[in-house]
C-alpha positions as CSV (number, residue, x, y, z in Angstrom):
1,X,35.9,-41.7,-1.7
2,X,33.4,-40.1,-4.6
3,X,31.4,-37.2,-3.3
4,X,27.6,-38.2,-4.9
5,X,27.4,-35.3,-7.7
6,X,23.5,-33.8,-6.4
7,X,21.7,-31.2,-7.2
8,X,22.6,-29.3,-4.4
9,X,26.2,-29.4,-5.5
10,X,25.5,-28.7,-8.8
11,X,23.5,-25.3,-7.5
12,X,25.9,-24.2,-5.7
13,X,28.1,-24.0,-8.3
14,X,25.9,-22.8,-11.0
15,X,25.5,-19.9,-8.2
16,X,29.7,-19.3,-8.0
17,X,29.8,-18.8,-12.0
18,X,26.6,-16.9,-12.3
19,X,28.2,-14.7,-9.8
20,X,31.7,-14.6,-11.6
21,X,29.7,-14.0,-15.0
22,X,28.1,-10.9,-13.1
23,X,31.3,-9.5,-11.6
24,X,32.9,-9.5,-15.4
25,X,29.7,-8.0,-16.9
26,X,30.1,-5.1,-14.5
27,X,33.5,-4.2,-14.8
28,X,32.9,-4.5,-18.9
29,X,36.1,-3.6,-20.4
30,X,38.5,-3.9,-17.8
31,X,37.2,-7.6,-16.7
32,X,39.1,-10.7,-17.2
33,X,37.2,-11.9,-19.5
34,X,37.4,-8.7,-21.9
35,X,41.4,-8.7,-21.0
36,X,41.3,-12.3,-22.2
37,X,39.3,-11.5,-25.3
38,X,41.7,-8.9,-26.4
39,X,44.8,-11.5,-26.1
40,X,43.0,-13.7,-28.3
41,X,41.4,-12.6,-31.7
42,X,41.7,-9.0,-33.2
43,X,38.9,-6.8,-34.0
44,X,35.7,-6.1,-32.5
45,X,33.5,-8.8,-30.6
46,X,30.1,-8.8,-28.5
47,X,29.4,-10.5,-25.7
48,X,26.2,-11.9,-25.4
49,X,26.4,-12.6,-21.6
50,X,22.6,-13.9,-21.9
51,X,23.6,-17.0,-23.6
52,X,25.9,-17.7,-21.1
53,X,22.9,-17.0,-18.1
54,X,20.7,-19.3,-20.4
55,X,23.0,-22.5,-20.3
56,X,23.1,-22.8,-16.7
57,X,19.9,-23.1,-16.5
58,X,19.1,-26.0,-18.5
59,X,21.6,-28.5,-17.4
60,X,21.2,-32.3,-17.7
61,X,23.0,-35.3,-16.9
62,X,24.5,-37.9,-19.9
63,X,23.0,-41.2,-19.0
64,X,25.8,-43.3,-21.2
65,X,29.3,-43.6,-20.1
66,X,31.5,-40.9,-22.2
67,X,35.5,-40.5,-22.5
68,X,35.1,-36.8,-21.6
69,X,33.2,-34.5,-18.5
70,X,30.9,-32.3,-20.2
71,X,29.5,-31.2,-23.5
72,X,27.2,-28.3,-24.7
73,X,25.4,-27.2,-27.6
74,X,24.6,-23.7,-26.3
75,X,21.7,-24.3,-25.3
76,X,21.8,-27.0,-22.7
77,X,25.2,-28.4,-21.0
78,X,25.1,-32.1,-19.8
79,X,27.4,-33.4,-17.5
80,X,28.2,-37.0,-17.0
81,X,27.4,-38.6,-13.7
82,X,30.3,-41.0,-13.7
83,X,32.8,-38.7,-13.2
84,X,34.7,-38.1,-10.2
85,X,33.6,-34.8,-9.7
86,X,34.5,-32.1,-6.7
87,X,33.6,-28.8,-6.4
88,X,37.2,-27.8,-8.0
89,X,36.3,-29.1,-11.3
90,X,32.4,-28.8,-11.4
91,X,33.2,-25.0,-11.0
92,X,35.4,-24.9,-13.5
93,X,33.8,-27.2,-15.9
94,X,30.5,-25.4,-16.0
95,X,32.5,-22.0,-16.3
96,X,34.0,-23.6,-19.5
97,X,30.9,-24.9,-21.1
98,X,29.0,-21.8,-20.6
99,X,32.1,-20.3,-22.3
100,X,30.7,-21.2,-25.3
101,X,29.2,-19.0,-27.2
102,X,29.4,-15.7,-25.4
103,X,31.6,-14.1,-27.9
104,X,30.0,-13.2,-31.0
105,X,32.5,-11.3,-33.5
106,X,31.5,-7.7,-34.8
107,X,28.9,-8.5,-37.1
108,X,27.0,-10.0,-34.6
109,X,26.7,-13.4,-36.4
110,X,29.4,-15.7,-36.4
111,X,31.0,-17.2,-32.8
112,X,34.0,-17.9,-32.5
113,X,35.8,-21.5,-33.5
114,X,35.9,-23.5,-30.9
115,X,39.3,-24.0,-31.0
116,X,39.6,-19.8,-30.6
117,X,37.2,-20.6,-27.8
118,X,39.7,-22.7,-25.9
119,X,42.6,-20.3,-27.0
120,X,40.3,-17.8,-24.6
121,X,39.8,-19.9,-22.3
122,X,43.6,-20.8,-21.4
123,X,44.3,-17.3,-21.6
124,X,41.3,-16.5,-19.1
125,X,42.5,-19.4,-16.6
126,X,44.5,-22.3,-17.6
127,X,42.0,-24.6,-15.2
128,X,39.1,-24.0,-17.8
129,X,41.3,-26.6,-19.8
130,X,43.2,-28.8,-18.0
């Protein structure tokens, strides 16, 4: 049976990562995030946890039918409505999409690739991918 995807879901959620993203941002270094970082590239990053606050609150739904979940552009993450989704992988999937983009290397200009994004990412919690 599909569970509807509804707004009320979709808050809920949203409130689960905010609250992860919070728990990280407090234990700074020492968070899973930072330990995850540090696996993954060498030298000095930023973390600009407002970006990843900002993306979660402008969420929209794809109205054609796509081969994958979700997409973002940092500024806005849309999610498609014909996906099977339960809370397992909603979590996760906006966790993932608001990924991107927090980590700004040391001169505070360039993110990372996304493809060191999603190196981060498995290292943080293989679910983010598969």
């Amino acid at each position: 049976m599909k569970i509807p995807l509804t707004r009320y879901r979709l808050n809920k959620n949203i409130h689960k990562v905010k609250k992860y993203l919070f728990k990280n941002y407090r234990l700074k270094e020492k968070s899973p995030i930072s330990k995850a970082l540090n696996k993954t590239i060498r030298g000095k990053y930023h973390l600009k946890w407002e970006n990843a606050l900002k993306v979660l609150d402008n969420i929209h739904f794809i109205q054609e039918e796509i081969s994958h979940w979700a997409e973002t552009d940092g500024v806005s993450i849309w999610l498609s409505p014909y996906k099977d989704w339960t809370n397992h992988n909603l979590y996760y999937t906006l966790l993932h999409e608001c990924l991107h983009g927090l980590v700004i290397r040391e001169n505070k200009e360039h993110e990372l690739s996304e493809f060191t994004e999603h190196k981060f990412m498995l290292n943080l919690d293989e679910r983010l991918i598969y």
